[in-house]
KEPA-286155 format. One line per field, with one value per residue (C-alpha): x negated, y, z negated. Coordinates in pm, 1 decimal, always signed. Example, Ala and Ser with C-alpha at 12.3 -4.5 7.8 and 13.67 -1.06 7.14 Angstrom:
BEGIN
X: [-1230.0, -1367.0];
Y: [-450.0, -106.0];
Z: [-780.0, -714.0];
//
This chain:
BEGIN
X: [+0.0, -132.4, -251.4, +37.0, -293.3, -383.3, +11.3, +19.6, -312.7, -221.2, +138.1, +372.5, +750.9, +761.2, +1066.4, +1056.2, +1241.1, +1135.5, +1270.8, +1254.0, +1105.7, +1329.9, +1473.7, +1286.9, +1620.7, +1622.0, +1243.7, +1375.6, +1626.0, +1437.1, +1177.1, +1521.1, +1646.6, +1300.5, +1223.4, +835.3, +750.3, +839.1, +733.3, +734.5, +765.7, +552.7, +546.2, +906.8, +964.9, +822.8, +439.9, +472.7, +182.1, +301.8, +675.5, +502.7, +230.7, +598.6, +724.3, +425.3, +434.4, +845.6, +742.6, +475.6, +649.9, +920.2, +682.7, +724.0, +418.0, +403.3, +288.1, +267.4, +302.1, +110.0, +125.8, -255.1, -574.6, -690.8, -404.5, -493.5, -740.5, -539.9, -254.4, -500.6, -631.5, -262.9, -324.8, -111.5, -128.0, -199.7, -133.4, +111.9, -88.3, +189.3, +114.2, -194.0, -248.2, -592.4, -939.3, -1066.1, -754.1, -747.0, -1069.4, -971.5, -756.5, -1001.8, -1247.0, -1002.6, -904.7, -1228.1, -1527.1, -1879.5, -1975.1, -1653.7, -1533.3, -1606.0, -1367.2, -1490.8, -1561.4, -1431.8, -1370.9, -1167.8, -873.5, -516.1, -663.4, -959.1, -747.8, -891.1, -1240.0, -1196.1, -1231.1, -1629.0, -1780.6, -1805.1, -1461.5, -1296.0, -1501.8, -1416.3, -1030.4, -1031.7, -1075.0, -735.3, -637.3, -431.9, -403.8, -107.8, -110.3, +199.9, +192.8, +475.8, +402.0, +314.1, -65.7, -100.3, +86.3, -167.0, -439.2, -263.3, -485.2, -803.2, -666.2, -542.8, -903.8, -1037.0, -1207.1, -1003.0, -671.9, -447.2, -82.6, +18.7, +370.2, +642.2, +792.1, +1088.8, +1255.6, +950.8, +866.7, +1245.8, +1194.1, +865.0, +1057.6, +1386.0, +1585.8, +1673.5, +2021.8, +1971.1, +1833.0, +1909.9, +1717.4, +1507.5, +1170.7, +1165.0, +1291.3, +961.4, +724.3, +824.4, +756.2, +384.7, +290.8, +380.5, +191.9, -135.9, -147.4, -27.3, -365.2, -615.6, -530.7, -348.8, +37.6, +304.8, +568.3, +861.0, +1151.8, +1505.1, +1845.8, +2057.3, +1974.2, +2080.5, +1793.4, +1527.5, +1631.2, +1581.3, +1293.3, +1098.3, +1205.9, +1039.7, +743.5, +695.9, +564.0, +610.7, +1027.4, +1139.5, +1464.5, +1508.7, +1748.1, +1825.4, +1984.8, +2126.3, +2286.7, +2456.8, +2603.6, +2745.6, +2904.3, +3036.9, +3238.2, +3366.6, +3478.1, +3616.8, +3864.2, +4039.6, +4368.1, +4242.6, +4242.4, +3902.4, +3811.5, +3765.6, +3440.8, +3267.6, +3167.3, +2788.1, +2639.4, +2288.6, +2092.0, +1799.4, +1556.7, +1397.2, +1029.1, +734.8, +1056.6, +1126.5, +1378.6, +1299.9, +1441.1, +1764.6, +1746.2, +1901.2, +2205.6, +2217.2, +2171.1, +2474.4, +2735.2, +2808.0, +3019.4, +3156.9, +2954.0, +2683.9, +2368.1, +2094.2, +1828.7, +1631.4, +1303.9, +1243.3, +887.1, +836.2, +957.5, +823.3, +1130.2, +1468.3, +1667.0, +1412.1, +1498.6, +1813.3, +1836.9, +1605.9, +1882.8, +2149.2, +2000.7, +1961.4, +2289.0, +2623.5, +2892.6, +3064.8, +2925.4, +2923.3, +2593.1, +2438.5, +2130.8, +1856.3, +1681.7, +1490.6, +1718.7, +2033.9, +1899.7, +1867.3, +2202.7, +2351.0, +2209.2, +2339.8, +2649.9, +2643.0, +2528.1, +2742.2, +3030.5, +3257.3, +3015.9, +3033.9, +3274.8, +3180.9, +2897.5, +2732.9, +2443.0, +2200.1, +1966.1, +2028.0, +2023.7, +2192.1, +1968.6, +1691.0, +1350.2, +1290.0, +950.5, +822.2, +901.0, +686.0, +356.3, +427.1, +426.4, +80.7, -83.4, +13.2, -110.7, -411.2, -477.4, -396.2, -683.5, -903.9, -854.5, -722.7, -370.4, -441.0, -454.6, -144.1, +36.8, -5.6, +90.2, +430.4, +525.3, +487.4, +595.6, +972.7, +1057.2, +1173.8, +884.8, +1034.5, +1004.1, +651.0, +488.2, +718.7, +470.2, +756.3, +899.8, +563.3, +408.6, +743.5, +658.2, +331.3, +429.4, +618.2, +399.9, +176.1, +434.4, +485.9, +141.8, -30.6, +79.9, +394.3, +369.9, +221.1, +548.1, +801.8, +614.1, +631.5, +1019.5, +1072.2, +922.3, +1129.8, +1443.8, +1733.4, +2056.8, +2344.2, +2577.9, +2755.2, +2808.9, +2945.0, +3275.4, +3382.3, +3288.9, +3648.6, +3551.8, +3488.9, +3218.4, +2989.6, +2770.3, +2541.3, +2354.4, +2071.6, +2127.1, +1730.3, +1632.1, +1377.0, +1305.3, +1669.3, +1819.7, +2216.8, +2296.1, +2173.0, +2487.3, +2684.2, +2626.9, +2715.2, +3027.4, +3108.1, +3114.2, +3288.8, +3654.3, +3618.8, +3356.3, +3363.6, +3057.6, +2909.5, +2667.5, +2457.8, +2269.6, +2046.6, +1910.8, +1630.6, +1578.9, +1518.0, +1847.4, +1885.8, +1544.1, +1580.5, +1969.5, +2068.4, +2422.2, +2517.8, +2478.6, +2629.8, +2897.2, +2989.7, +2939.4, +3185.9, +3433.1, +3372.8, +3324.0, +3704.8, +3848.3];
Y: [+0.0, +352.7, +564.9, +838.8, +1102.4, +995.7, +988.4, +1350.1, +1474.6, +1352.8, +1566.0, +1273.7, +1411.7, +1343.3, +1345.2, +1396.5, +1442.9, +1729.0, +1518.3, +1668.8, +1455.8, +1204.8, +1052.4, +736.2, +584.0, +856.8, +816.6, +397.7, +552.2, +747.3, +469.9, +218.7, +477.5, +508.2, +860.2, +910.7, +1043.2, +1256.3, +1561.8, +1518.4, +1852.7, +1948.8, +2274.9, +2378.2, +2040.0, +1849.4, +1718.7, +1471.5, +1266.3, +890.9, +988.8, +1058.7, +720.7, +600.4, +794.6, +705.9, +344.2, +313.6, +529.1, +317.2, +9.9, +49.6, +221.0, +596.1, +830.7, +1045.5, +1379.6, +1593.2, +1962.9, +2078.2, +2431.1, +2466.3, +2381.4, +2228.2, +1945.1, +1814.7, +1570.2, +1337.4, +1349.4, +1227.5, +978.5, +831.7, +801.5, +964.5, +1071.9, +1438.6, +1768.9, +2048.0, +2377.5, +2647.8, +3038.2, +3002.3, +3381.8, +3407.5, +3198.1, +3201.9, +3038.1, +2772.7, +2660.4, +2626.5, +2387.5, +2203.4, +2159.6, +1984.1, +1767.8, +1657.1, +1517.5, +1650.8, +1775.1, +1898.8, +1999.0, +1963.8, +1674.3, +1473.2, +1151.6, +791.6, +492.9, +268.4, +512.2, +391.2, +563.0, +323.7, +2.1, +5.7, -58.1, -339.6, -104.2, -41.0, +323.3, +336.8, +230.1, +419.9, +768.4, +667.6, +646.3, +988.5, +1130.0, +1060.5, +1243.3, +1544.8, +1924.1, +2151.8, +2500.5, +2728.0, +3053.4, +3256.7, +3635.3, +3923.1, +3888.3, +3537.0, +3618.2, +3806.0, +3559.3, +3261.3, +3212.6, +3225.5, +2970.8, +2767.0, +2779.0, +2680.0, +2282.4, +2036.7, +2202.5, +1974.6, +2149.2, +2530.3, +2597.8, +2900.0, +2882.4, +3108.9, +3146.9, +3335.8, +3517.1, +3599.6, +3748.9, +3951.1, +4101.3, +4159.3, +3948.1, +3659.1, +3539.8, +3586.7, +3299.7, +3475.8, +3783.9, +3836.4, +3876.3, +3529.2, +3379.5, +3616.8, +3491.6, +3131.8, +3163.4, +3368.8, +3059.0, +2783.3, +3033.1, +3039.3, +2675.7, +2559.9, +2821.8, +2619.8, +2306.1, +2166.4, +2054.5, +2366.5, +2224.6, +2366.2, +2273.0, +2267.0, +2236.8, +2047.4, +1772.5, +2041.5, +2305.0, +1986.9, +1967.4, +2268.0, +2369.2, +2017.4, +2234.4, +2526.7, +2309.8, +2188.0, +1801.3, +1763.5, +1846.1, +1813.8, +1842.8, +2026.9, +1727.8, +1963.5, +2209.9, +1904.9, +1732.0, +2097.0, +2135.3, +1765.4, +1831.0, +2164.3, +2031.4, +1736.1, +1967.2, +2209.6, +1892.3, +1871.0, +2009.8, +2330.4, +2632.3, +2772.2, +3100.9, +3394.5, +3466.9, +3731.3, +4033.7, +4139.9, +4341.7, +4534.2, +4662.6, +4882.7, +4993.7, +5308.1, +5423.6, +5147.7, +4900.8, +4598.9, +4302.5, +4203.1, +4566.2, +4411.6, +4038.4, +4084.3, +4268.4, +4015.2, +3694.1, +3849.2, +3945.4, +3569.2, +3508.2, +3833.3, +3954.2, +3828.4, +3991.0, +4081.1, +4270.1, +4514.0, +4682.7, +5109.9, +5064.9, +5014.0, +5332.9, +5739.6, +5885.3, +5825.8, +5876.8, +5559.7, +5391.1, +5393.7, +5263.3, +4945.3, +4886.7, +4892.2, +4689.8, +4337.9, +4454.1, +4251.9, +4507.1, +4548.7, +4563.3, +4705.4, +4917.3, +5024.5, +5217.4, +5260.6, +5624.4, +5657.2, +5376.2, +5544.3, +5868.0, +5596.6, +5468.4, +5818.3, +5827.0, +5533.9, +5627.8, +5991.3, +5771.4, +5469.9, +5535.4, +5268.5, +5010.8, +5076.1, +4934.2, +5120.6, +5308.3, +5255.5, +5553.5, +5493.0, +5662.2, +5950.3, +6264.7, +6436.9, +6734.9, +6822.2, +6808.7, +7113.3, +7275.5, +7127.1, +6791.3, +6870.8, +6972.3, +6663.0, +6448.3, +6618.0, +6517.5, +6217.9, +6172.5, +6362.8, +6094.1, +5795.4, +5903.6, +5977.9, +5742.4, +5480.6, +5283.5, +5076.1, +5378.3, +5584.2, +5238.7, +5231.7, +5542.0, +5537.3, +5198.7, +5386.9, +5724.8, +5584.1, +5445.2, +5651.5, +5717.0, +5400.5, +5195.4, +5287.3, +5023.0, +4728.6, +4470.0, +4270.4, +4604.4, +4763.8, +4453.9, +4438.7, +4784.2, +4722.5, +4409.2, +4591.6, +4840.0, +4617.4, +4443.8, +4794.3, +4871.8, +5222.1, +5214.1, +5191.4, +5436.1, +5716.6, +5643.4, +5659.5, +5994.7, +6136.5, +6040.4, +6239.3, +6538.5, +6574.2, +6442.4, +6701.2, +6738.3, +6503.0, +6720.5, +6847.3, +6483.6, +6318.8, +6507.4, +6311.4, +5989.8, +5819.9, +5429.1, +5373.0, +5523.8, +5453.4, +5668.5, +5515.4, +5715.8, +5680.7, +5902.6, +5888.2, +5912.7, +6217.0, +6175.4, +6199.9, +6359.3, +6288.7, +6644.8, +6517.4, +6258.6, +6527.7, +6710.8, +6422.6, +6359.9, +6733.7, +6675.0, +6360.1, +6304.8, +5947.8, +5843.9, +5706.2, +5791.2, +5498.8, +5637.5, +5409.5, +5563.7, +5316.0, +5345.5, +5537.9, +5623.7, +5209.5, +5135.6, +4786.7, +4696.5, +4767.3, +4705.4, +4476.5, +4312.2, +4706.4, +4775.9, +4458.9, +4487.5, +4860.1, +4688.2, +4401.2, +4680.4, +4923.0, +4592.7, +4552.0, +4823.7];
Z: [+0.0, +98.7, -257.2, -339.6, -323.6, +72.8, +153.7, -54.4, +98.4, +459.7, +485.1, +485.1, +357.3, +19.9, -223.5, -579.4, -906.3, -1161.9, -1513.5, -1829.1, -2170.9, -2274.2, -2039.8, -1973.1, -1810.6, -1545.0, -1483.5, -1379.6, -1189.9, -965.5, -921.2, -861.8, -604.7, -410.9, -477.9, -422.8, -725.7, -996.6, -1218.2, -1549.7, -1726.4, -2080.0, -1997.5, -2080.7, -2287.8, -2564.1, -2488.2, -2721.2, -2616.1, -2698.7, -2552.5, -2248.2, -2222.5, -2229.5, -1951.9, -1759.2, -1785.6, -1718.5, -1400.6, -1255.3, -1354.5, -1103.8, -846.1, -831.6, -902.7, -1153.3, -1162.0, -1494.7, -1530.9, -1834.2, -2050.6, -2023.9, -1889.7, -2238.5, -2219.1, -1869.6, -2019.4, -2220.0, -1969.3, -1687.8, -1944.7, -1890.2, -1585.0, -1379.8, -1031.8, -1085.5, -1256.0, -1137.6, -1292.8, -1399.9, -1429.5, -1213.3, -1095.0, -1010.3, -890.0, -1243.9, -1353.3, -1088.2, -1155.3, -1527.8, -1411.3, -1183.5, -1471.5, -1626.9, -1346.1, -1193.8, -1326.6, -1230.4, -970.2, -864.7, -1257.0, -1625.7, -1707.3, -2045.0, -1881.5, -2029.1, -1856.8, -2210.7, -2098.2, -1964.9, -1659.8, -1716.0, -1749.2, -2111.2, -1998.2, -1739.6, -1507.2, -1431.6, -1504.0, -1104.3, -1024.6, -1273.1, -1130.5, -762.1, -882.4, -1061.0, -737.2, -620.7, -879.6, -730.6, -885.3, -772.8, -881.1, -894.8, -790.6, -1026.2, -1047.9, -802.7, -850.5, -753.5, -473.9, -392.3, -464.3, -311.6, -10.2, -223.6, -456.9, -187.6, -54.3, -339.5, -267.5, -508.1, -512.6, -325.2, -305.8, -374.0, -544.7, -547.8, -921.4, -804.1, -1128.5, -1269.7, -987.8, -1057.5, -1395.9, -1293.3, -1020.8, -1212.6, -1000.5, -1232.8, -1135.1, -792.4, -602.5, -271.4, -335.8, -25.4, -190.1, -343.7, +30.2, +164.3, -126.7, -74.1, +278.3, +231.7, -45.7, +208.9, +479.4, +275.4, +138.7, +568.7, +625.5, +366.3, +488.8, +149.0, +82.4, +19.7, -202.1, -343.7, -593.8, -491.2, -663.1, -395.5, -68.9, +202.6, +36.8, +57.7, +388.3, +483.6, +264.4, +477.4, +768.9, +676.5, +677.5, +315.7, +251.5, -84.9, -218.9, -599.4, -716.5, -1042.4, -1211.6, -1494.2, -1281.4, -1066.2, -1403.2, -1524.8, -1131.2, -1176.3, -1534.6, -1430.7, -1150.2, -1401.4, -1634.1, -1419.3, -1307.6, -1640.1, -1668.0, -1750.8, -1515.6, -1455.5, -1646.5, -1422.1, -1296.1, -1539.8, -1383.9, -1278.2, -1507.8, -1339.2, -1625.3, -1588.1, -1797.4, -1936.2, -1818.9, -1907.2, -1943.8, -1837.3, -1874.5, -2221.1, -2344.9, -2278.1, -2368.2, -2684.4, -2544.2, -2248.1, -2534.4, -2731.4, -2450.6, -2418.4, -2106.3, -2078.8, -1812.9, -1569.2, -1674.2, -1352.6, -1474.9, -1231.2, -1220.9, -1198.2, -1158.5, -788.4, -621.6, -691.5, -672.6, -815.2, -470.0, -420.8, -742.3, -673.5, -338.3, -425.6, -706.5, -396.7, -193.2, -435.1, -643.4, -592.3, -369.9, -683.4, -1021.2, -1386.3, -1445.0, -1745.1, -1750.1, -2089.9, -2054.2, -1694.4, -1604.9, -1717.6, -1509.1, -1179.5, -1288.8, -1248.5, -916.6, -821.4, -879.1, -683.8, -358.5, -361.6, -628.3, -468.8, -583.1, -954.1, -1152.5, -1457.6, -1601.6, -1979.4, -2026.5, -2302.6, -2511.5, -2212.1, -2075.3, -1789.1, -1759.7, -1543.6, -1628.1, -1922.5, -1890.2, -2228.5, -2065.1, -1713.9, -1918.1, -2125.7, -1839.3, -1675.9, -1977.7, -1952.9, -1629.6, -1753.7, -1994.4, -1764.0, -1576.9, -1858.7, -2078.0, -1954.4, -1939.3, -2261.8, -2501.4, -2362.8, -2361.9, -2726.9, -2784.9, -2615.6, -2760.7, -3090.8, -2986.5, -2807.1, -3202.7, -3529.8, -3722.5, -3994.1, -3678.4, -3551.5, -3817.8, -3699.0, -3518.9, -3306.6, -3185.7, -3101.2, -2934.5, -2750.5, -2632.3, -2564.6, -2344.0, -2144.9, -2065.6, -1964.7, -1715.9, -1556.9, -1558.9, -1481.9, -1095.5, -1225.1, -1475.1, -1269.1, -1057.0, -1292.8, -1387.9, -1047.6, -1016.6, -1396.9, -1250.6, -914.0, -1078.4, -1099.5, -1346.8, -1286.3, -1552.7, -1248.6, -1100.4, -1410.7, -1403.2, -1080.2, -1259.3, -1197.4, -1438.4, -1769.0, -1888.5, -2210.2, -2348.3, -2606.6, -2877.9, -3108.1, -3385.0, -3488.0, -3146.9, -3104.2, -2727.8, -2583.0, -2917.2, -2971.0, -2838.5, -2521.9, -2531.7, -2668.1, -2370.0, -2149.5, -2323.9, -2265.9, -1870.6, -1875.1, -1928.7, -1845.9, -2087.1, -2461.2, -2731.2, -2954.0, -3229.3, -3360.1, -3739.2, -3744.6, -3433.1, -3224.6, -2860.1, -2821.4, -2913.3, -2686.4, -2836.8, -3243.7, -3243.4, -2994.7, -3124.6, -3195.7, -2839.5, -2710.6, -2967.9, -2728.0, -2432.8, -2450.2, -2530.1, -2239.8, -2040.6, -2160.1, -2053.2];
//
């Protein structure tokens, strides 16, 4: 029988199974079924290390290969000391990383890999020092490419000699993006395409995941050899439609819910809300951090949002929001403005925002980061670790590209006061009563232009009012989302 690694190395189509740990009866089942191989996950399940010898040896007893995705370089050794038929590397964004990984999958010269032939891999010994190094070398190394800069390193890594396949993880290119609930965002369809592109280029296998038979057939279409299906995803389809044929009408769809965030933001500002909404809404989270205007903001929200949807907007976001709504006002459902002002840049605010520039180039991203993860919070806030590191995380996601553009849009923006009065859906406005960067009269004011809207004060809360109180915001939004 031809070795899994030639048929993998060689292009033949290959159909797998991404299984989750335990589930030792669907690892027979896709052996009984003659799937190819599978991919056992440790990365987002438990790595238990003697579940898993399990796994392995219920896999290769009924003839299916078994690759394992790992968490980090540092576990690949005992999982190839299994001996499986290769490692799927997550999170791999750069050269460096990749060859982290192919340390730990090859022995010398190729990589660093702690060599021992009494191993499973080894057949306990009876294997000879020589056969068991001539085996290893079937052992195969997939790296997954999941964020914007290994995207832009994909065709070195794919380069790189000992990595066999190159991966799209959609779901987390997803998140960086801010594009998580929708799979049919172009960007992912145009990264999925550049990864197969650059791993077709090198010479190695693209593979991708899918989550039903007509997307394997088309993704082996597009060219990929190697197809998994994501069983998880698979097995919740399946039990949906069961339960949805119980007597029982179907709830109503909830509605989409865009939510942007405020400058140096990103998704996580709104998780909390998003977590405690329930099933009220459909949460899609969106980025503010690729565009230097707000005109351009906007229109980048337009052009990924659903036709119609609820939008609610945290600071910068809630400025975007606003814009949003003067260009395309049919789309909008209703409005929720947080932690916000509708006024114009103020002069204090544009010699603000030169410094910071000023200091961006001075003194680097790291130090202003700080700073404004600190400065956004109520001074009894500015000591709280989780909230600052949150900050501080975020910033970093934007990063000082971003920045400098979100500072450019702040100083060209204009007031929206005027606009808000023809605001004809439920509006929200949400207020931090310690907030000291968009102070309550700010909402005040807002309120003042617009008969439509309703005014939450939160006491306890500063100008990151999704962040440090997120069941008090979500608690507002389930009502406007109500009316």
């Amino acid at each position: 029988m031809t070795p899994f690694a030639t048929r993998f190395r060689r292009g033949d189509r290959l159909l797998g199974a991404l299984v989750r740990m335990p589930n030792e009866n669907l690892v027979e089942l896709a052996g009984l079924v003659g799937l190819d191989y599978l991919v056992i996950d440790t990365e987002h399940g438990p790595g238990d290390q003697l579940a898993l010898t399990h796994h392995v040896v219920a896999a290769q007893a009924n003839g299916i290969a078994v690759i394992v995705r790992v968490g980090r370089p540092d576990e690949v050794l005992r999982v190839l000391d299994l001996g499986v038929h290769g490692i799927l590397a997550p999170h791999v964004s750069s050269v460096d990383q990749a060859r982290a990984y192919l340390d730990a999958v090859h022995y010398p010269p190729l990589g660093r890999r702690g060599f021992a032939a009494y191993t499973r891999a080894g057949n306990y010994g009876l294997r000879t020092a020589t056969e068991h190094l001539d085996a290893s070398r079937e052992s195969l190394l997939i790296t997954m490419i999941e964020d914007p800069d290994g995207l832009a390193a994909a065709g070195d890594i794919a380069g790189l000699d000992g990595v066999d396949g190159l991966m799209l993880g959609p779901a987390d290119l997803a998140c960086e993006l801010g594009a998580v609930g929708r799979p049919d965002d172009p960007r992912i369809a145009a990264a999925g395409q550049a990864v197969r592109d650059r791993a077709r280029a090198a010479g190695i296998v693209p593979v991708s995941i899918v989550g039903a038979p007509e997307a394997a057939e088309r993704a082996f279409a597009a060219g990929d050899t190697a197809v998994m299906f994501n069983v998880q995803l698979l097995l919740g389809q399946l039990f949906t439609r069961l339960a949805a044929s119980g007597p029982e009408p179907a709830e109503a769809a909830p509605e989409p819910l865009v939510l942007l965030p405020g400058m140096l933001g990103d998704a996580t500002v709104w998780e909390g809300v998003a977590t405690e909404l329930g099933r009220v809404a459909e949460p899609r989270f969106d980025r503010i951090d690729l565009d230097a205007s707000i005109p351009g903001m906007a229109d980048s929200v337009l052009a990924v949002a659903p036709e119609r949807f609820a939008l609610a907007g945290h600071s910068l976001g809630a400025i975007v929001a606003l814009e949003i709504v003067r260009r395309a006002p049919e789309r909008v459902t209703r409005l929720a403005l947080v932690n916000a002002s509708g006024r114009g840049p103020s002069d204090d605010q544009q010699a603000a925002w030169s410094t910071l520039l000023e200091h961006l180039d001075s003194d680097g991203f790291d130090g202003v980061a700080a700073d404004l993860a600190r400065a956004t919070l109520p001074p009894t806030r500015r000591a709280d670790p989780a909230l600052v590191a949150a900050g501080e995380r975020m910033a970093r996601a934007v990063g000082p590209d971003g920045l400098r553009r979100q500072l450019r849009a702040q100083q060209a923006r204009t007031s929206y006061l005027d606009d808000v009065a023809a605001i004809d859906v439920p509006v929200l406005i949400v207020s931090g009563a310690l907030d000291e960067v968009c102070p309550p009269a700010r909402q005040d004011e807002l309120l003042a232009h617009c008969p439509r809207a309703r005014l939450v004060t939160l006491d306890d809360a500063g100008h990151m009012a999704p962040l440090e109180r997120p069941a008090e915001v979500a608690a507002a939004l389930r009502r406007w989302l109500a009316e």
